[in-house]
N, C-alpha and C positions, 0 to 999 in steps of 0.2 A: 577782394583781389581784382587786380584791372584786367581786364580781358582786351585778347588779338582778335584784329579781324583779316579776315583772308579773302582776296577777292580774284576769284579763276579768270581767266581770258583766255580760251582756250584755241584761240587764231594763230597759225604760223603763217609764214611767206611760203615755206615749204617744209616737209615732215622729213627732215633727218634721220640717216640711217638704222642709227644707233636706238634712238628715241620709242620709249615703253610710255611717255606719259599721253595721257588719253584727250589728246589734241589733232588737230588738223588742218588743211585749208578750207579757207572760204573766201564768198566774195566778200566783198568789203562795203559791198551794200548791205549783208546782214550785220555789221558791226553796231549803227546806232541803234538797231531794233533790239541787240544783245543787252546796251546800256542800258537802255530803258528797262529790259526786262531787271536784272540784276537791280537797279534803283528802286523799282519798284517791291521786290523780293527786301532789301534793307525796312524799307516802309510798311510790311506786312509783320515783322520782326522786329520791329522796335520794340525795345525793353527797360520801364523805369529803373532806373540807377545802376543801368550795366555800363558802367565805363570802360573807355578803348582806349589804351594808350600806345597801340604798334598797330601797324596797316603795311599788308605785303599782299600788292599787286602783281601776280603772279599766273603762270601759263605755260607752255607757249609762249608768246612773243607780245605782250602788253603795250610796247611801245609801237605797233601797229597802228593802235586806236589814234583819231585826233585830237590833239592836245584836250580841245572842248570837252570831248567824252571822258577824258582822265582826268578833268577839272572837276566833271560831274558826279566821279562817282566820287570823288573826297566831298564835297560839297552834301551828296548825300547820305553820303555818313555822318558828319557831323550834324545835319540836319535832327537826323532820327537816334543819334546815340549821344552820351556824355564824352565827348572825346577831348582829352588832354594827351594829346598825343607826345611823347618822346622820340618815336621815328619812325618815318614812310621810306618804303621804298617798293620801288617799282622795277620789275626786268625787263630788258630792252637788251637787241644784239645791237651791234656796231654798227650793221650798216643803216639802222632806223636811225639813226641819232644826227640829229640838225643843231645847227646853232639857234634855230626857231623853237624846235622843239624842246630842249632845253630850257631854253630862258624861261616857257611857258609852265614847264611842271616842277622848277624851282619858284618860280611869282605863288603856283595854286598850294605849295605846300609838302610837294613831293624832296626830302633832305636825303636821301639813297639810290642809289645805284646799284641794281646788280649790273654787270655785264655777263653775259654768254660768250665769252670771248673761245675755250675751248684748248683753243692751241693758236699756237703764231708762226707754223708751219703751212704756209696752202696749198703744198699737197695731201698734209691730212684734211685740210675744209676741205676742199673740193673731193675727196675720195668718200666724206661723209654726208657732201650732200649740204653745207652749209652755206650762205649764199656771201659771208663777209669774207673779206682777205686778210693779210694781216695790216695791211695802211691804214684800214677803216677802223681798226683797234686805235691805234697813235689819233687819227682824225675825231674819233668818239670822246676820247677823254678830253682832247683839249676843247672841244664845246662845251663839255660839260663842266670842265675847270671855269672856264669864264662866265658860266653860267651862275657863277659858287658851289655848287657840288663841293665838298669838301669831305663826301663820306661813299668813297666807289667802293665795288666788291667786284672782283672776278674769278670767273671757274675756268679750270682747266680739267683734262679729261687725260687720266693713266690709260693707256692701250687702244687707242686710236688706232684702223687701219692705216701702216706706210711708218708709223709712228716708231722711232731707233732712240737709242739711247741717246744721240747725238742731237735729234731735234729736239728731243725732254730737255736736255739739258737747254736747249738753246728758247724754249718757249720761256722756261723758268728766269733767265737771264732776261730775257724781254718785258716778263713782266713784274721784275724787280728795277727794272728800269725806268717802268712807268711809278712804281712804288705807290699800290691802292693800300686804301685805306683795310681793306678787308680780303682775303683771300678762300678760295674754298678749291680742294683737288678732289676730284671723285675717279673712283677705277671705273673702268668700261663694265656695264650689267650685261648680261648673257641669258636671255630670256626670249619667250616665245613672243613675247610684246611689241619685239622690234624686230625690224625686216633684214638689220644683220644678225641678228641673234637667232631667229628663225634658220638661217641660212650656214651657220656656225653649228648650231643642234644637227642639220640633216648632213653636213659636212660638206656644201656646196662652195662655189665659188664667186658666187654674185656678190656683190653690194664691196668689194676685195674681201671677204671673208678670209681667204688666206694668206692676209698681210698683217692681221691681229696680230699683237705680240701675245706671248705666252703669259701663262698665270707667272713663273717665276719672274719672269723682264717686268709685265705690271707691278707686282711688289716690289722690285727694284727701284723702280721707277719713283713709287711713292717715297720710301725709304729714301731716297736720293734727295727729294722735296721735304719731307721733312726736315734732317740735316742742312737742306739749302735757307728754308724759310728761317729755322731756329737762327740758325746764321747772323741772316739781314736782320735781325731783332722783333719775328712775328710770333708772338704769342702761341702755341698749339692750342687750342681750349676746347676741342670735339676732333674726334676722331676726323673727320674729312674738314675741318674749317682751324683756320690763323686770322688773329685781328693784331693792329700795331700796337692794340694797347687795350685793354679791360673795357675801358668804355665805348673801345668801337668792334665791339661781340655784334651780334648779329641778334639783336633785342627780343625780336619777331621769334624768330628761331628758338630760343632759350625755350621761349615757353612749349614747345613740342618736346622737347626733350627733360623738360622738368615737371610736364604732366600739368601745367597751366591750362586755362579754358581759353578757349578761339572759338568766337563764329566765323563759316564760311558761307559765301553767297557765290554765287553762280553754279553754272555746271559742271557736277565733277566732285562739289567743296566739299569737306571735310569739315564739322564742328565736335568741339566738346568741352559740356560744362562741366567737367569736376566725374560727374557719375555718369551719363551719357555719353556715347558716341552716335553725332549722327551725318549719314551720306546724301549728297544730292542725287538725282537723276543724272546719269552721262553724259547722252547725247544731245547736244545742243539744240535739234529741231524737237525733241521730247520738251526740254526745260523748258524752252520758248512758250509751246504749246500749255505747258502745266501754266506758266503764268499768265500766260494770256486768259488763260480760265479762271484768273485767281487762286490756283491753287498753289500751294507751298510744293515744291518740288522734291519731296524726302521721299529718298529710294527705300534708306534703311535707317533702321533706329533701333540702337541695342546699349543695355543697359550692360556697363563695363563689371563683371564679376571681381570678385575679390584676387580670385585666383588669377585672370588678366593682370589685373591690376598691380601685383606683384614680380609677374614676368616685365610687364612696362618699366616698373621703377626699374628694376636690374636691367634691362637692357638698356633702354632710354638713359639710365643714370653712368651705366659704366661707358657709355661713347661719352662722356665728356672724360677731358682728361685727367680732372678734379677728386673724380670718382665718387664713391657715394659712403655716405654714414651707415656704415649696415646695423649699427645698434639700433637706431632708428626704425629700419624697415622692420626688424626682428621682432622690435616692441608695438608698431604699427597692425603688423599682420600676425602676429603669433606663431612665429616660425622660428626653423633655428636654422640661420645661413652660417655660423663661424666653422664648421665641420668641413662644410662645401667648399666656403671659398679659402681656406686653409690647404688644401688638396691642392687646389690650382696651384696655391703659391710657391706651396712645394715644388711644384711641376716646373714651377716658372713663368705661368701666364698673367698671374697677378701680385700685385705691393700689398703688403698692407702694412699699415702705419696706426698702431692703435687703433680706434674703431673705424678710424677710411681705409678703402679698400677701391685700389682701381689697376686698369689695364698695365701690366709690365710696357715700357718703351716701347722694348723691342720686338715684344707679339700685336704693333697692330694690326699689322697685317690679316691675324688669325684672329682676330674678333669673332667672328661668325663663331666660331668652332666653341670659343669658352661661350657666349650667348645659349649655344645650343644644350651645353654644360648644364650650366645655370638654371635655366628655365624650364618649365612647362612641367614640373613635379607639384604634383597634390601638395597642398597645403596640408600638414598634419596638426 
């Protein structure tokens, strides 16, 4: 089986309000010293006939780096691995994006786009702390259009501070206008991780914490987007992600939710082959220093139990919208789910169709709640 590779950059221009993932600023002097380290990290990890056939350069804001550096690390992956690759893709906000830069990371190989576009309202950027507007959305694609991109992806964000039902609707509208190839809507996280969600938990007022819309208006929000996207003729295929067509899924991606093996390089990453999961080091002056010592930078390394392994497939399986074979899992792990997830169905949370079995439409919302259902009971 071909394995993903994942490659962290964990540089922004500035750390967003909202934002729980374990990134930051920096100068931009330590950016080459990062590549190097990271290239170097693929070259201590080289592995005979582990082949790579998806590369998601990923962060933070990737498209910081210069072109050279993003040239370098495909360069040295394929160097050090069997890569037949089917698709790269690399994230970038809007306002990185050149007609320079472009041309550069479609010539080295890069066929994807995310964009971080968020919303197309700038009073919600600006209220979150983001540095693009929404011009530099329309000015980003058409670089990249002329660059050939022919394979964009953009995220949009349910419950943004300032965020009405009237700008959802109007971001949606915009960016069915530009009509990318791949779509992703995530609700706003509510976590200690970030400095509005910190400030949302103590009930303060900073960051506009009390310009959040509500859990009910977020769900609306999404439900309105799904409706919308089904619409324009985008595929639902994961619970937070629409592609215009099967073949333009989100390749990289499948395999985390289908329990595929990825290495990750840099700091931060995430790998797993099959039976292992293992973590890098966080902070980026640590990783640096582990490599510079030559040492491999693994924080943590834990061998995935059976009983993990079972809650993974069920949840990982039912966020697609496909759902999953529970004969399958039943006969895999020696369990017995048709009891379980019979109950739900009853209830209303779940289809089932002969031995698939996935999320009802109208509860995606409440995913979390049947997940919780679901999982974390002893295997008997």
């Amino acid at each position: 089986m071909s394995t993903g590779a994942y490659i962290q950059v964990p540089f922004c221009g500035v750390k967003c309000t909202y934002c729980n993932f374990a990134t930051g600023v920096f100068p931009a002097t330590i950016f080459p010293k990062y590549v190097d380290a990271v290239c170097r990290e693929m070259e201590m990890r080289r592995t005979a006939g582990n082949d790579v056939d998806t590369v998601y350069v990923g962060g933070g804001t990737p498209s910081l780096l210069k072109p050279r550096d993003l040239a370098r690390l495909l360069a040295t992956l394929r160097a050090n691995f069997d890569c037949r690759l089917r698709e790269v893709t690399l994230e970038a906000d809007p306002e990185t994006i050149t007609a320079e830069n472009s041309a550069v990371w479609r010539e080295v190989g890069y066929d994807r786009v995310s964009l971080g576009v968020q919303s197309f309202a700038d009073a919600e950027l600006l209220a979150t702390g983001r540095r693009h507007r929404r011009a530099n959305v329309f000015a980003a694609v058409e670089n990249l259009r002329r660059a050939g991109f022919d394979n964009i992806s953009m995220d949009l964000i349910a419950g943004l501070p300032c965020q009405t039902g009237e700008s959802w609707r109007q971001s949606l509208a915009e960016l069915l206008a530009i009509a990318p190839e791949h779509v992703s809507i995530y609700l706003l996280e509510t976590d200690e991780g970030s400095s509005l969600g910190r400030e949302m938990l103590q009930g303060g007022v900073r960051f506009n914490a009390k310009r959040v819309p509500s859990d009910d208006e977020m769900a609306g929000f999404y439900e309105f987007a799904c409706e919308t996207l089904q619409s324009a003729g985008y595929e639902h295929y994961e619970i937070s992600n629409w592609a215009r067509s099967a073949e333009l899924r989100s390749l990289h991606n499948l395999k985390y939710w289908r329990r595929e093996p990825y290495m990750g390089f840099g700091a931060g990453a995430h790998s797993f082959d099959g039976v292992v999961r293992r973590s890098n080091t966080e902070p980026v002056t640590e990783y640096l220093a582990g490599m510079q010592q030559g040492k491999l930078p693994v924080k943590e390394s834990e061998a995935v139990s059976q009983q993990q392994a079972l809650d993974e497939e069920l949840f990982l399986g039912l966020r697609q919208l496909a759902g999953i074979d529970f004969r399958r899992i039943e006969e895999k792990y020696g369990v017995p789910l048709r009891e379980r997830l019979a109950g739900l169905a009853r209830d209303g949370f779940l289809e089932m169709d002969g031995t698939w079995v996935r999320l009802a439409a109208a509860k995606l919302t409440m995913a979390n709640e049947v997940f919780v259902e679901l999982i974390g009971q002893a295997i008997s």
